[in-house]
N, C-alpha and C positions, 0 to 999 in steps of 0.2 A: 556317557558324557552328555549333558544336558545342551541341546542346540541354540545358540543366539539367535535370537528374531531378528529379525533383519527389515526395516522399512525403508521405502522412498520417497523423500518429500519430494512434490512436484510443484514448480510455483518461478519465480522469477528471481530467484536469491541472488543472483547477481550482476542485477538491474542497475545500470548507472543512477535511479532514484533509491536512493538508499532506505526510504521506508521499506522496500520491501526486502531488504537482507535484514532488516530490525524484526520482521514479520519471521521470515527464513529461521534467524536466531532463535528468538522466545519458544517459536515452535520447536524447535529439535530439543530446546533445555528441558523447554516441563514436557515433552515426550519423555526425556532419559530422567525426569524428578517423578513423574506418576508408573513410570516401570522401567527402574535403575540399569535392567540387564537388556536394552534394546539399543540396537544399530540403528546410525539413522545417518541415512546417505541422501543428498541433494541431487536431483535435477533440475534444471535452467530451460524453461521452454524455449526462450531465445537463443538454445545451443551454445552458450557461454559458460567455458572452463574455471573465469576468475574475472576479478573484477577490476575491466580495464575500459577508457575512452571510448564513448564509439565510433564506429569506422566514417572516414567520412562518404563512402558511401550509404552508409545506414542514415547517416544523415540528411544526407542531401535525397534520398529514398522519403524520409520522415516528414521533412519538408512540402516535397511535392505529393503526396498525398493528404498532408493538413489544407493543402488550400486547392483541391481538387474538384470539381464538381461532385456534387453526392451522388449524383446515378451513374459515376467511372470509378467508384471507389471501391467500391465490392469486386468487379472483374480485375482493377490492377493488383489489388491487394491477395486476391488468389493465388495471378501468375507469378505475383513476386513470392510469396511464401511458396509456394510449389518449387519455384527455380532455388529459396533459399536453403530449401528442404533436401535437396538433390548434391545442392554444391557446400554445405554443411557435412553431410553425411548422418544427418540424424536419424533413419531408421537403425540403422547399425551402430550406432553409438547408445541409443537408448537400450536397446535391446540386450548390448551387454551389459550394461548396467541394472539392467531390470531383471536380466536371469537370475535365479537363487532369491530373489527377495521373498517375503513373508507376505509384504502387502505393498500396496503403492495412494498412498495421497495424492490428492489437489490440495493444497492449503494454504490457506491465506491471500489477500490480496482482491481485487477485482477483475478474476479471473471468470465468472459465468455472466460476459457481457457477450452479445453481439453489437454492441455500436459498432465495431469494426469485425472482420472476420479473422481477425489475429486468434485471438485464444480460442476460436469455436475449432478451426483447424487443425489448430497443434494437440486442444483434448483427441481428437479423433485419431492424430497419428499414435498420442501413445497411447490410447488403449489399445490400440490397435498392434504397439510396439510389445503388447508384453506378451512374449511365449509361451506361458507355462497356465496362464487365465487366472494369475492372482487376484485377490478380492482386492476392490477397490473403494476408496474414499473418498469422498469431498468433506472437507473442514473449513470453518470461518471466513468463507469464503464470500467475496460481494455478489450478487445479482442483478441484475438487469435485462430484461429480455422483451425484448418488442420486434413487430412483424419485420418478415424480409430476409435479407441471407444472414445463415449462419443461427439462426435457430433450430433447424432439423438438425444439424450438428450437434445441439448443446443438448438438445432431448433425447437422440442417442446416446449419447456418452452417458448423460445420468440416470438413461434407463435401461443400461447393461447390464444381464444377467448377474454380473459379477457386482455387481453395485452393493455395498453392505449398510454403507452409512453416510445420509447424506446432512451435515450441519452448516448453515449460514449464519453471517454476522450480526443481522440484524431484521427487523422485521418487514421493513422494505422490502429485501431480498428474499426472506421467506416467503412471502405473498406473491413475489414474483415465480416462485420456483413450484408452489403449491399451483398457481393456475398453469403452468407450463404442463406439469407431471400428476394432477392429478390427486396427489396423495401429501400426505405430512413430511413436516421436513423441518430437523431439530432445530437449536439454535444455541452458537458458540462464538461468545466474542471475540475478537479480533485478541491473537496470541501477543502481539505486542504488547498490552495490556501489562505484560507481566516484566516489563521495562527496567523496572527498578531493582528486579532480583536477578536477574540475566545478567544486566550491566554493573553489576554491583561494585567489580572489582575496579571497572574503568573511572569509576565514578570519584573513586577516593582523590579526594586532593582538587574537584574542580569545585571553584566558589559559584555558590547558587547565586544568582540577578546580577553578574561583575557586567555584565554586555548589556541590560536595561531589558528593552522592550525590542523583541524579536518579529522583524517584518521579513515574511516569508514570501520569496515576489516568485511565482512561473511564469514563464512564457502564456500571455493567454491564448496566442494563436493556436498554441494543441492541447490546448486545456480544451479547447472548443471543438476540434478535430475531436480527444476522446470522448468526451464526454458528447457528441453528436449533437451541439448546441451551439448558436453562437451568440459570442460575446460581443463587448464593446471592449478593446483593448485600448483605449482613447481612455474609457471612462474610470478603468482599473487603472490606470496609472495616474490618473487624476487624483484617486481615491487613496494612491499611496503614498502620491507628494504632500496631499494636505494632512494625513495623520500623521508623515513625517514631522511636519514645521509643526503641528502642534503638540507633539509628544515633545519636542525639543525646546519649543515655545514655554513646556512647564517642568523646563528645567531637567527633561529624562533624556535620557540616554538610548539613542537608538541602530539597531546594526541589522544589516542587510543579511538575509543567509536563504539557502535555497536547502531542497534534502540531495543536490547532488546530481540532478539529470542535466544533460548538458544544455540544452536549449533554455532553461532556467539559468546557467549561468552566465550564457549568452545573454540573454535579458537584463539579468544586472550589471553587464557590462555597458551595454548598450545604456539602460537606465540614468545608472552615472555619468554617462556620455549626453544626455540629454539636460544633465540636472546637474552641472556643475557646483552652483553658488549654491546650492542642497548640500552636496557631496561635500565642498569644502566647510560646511560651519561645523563648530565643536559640539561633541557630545554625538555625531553622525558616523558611523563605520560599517566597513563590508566585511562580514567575516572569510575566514579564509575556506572555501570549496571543501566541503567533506570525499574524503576518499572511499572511506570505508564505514560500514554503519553504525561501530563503536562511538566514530566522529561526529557523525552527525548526533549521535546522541546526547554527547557530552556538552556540543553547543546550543541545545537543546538546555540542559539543564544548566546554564549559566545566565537562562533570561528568567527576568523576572514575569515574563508575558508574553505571549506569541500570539502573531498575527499572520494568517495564513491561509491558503487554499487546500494546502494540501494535505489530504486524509490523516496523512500517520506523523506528518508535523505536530499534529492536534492530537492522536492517538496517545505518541510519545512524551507530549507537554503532560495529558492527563496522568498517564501512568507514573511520571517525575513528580505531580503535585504541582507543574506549573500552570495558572488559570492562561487560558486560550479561548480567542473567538474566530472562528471558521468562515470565511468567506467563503457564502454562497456559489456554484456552477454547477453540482452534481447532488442529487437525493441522499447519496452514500454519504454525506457530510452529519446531515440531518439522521442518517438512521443510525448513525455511532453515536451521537449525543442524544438523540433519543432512548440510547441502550442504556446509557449512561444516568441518564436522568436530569438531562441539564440543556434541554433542548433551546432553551435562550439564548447558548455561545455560538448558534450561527445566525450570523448578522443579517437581518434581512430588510435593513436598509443600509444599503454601499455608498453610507458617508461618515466621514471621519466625525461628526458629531457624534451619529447612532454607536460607531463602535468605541469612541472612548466611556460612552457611557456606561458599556456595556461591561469593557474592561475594569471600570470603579466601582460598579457595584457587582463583581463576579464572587459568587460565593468560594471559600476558602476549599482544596477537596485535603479532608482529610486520612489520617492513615485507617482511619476504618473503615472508609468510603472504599477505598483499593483495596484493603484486604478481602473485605463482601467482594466485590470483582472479582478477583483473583481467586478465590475460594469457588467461586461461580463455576470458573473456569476448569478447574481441576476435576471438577465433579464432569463438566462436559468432555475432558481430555479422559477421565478413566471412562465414559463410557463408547465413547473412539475405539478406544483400547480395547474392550472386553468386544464390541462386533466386530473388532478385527481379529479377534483372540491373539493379541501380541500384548497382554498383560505379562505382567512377571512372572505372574503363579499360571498363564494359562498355557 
């Protein structure tokens, strides 16, 4: 009897931001479409079984380390993940889960960062979780790596013996991971990408542009916290009142939506709490909180244009065929549209003049544009496949 390969995605699947269970998805599909007889089982670095609220201690944790001094954020963020580490139980949860696999992923997402010491620590726990020294991978994965903690973490995990195959999303990341390690290191676009064929069934029956133009608001305070930058949160919410009134101004139709992280919906509550006589004119609305990442996808594909910060808003608009322009905070904005070919959808002046302009003359994408993509893709998922040798035939 012929034995089922058995893989582990590792990644953040179910993240109250729902781009990455979109990421989570795509990946497991065209895993089991480029070699039909593969198992493919998810782990959650943030030791989450399903996809629920977060605690309000995780929050009130989140909080106070967004607006922490930066020379006490490395040490709290240790002891916290250490004590979470403990009172989770995730050595012993990973590791039965990891027993018997074929291979184990990192995949997707902006997982090889040190701006914080979150994900440098949790790679180190599970390679370090798996008993049996399965070969390991990185796939489409973001990069960012600069001096200080939690980079000797990220150079051992990717430069483990067991290491077979190492692919990043874009060439940012590449360059990033190339001067880290030394050596070459492939490149595979973001598996959301493949949007339209993953979600195909959810898709049926929602009308394309019924919601207008898609303003996508975060929280900026831990946009700035991740991204180890700060912002002007004054000047971001200025920027999204006035593209409001004039998107509305010409007669369009405009509606609030976030991808699902709680502190993003916090924000639009707050928002609309700030901006009443906004909130009440016509043609103005908040869509309803995505649960799950089918959800978000689907109100994704109901705008006729999205405006947004955040990565896989834009990812997910592209892969839909919906034109999107990317507010500036993070490089990884810039190296997806860069990958893409359309590096002019991130905005790099934060005013509602710059981005309507941007929005009117956004070139159309069409189905051959994504099928190139997506075609891209497949070639970089079999060759995953074959240095992992969990191919069909291998």
């Amino acid at each position: 009897m012929t034995h089922q390969k058995r893989v582990v995605l590792c990644g953040v699947c179910y993240s109250p931001n729902l781009g990455d269970g979109v990421i989570a998805d795509c990946f497991a599909g065209m895993l089991k479409r480029v070699s039909p007889q593969l198992k493919v089982d998810h782990l959650d670095l943030a030791g989450r079984d399903g996809f629920a609220p977060a605690s309000g201690t995780l929050r009130r944790a989140g909080e106070l380390l967004a607006h922490a001094p930066q020379y006490l954020r490395a040490t709290a963020e240790t002891v916290g993940l250490e004590a979470f580490r403990r009172l989770r139980g995730l050595d012993g949860r990973w590791r039965r889960l990891l027993t018997g696999a074929d291979a184990v992923i990192i995949g997707g997402g902006q997982l090889l960062s040190n701006a914080t010491m979150n994900f440098p620590r949790k790679l180190v726990w599970l390679r370090d979780a798996r008993s049996q020294g399965q070969p390991l991978a990185v796939y489409a994965c973001g990069a960012k790596v600069s001096p200080g903690p939690g980079k000797r973490d990220l150079q051992s995990v990717l430069s483990d013996p067991n290491m077979q195959h190492i692919a990043v999303r874009d060439e940012l990341s590449r360059a990033a991971l190339e001067k880290l390690l030394g050596s070459p290191v492939h490149l595979a676009i973001d598996p959301a990408i493949h949007v339209s064929e993953i979600y195909r069934d959810s898709l049926d029956g929602v009308e394309r542009g019924s919601d207008g133009v898609g303003l996508g608001l975060s929280d900026p305070h831990m946009l700035g916290y991740a991204a180890g930058a700060t912002l002007s949160p004054e000047k971001i919410e200025e920027f999204f009142v006035d593209i409001a009134k004039q998107l509305l101004e010409r007669g369009q139709r405009v509606t609030l939506f976030t991808n699902g992280a709680w502190e993003d919906q916090e924000y639009v509550r707050a928002f609309t709490g700030r901006h009443p006589s906004l909130a009440a004119r016509p043609g103005f609305n908040v869509a309803p909180p995505p649960k799950r990442p089918y959800e978000l996808v689907r109100q994704i594909h109901k705008f006729e244009s999205v405006i947004s910060h955040r990565l896989h808003a834009n990812i997910v608009a592209y892969g839909l065929k919906v034109p999107s322009v990317a507010l500036p905070w993070d490089k990884k904005l810039q190296g997806f549209f860069n990958a893409v070919e359309r590096s002019e959808c991130v905005l790099d002046d934060v005013s509602a003049r710059r981005c309507l302009t941007l929005l009117d003359s956004a070139r159309p994408i069409s189905d051959d544009e994504i099928n190139a993509r997506c075609a891209t893709s497949v070639r970089a998922l079999n060759h995953l496949c074959r240095d992992l040798a969990i191919a069909s035939n291998a």
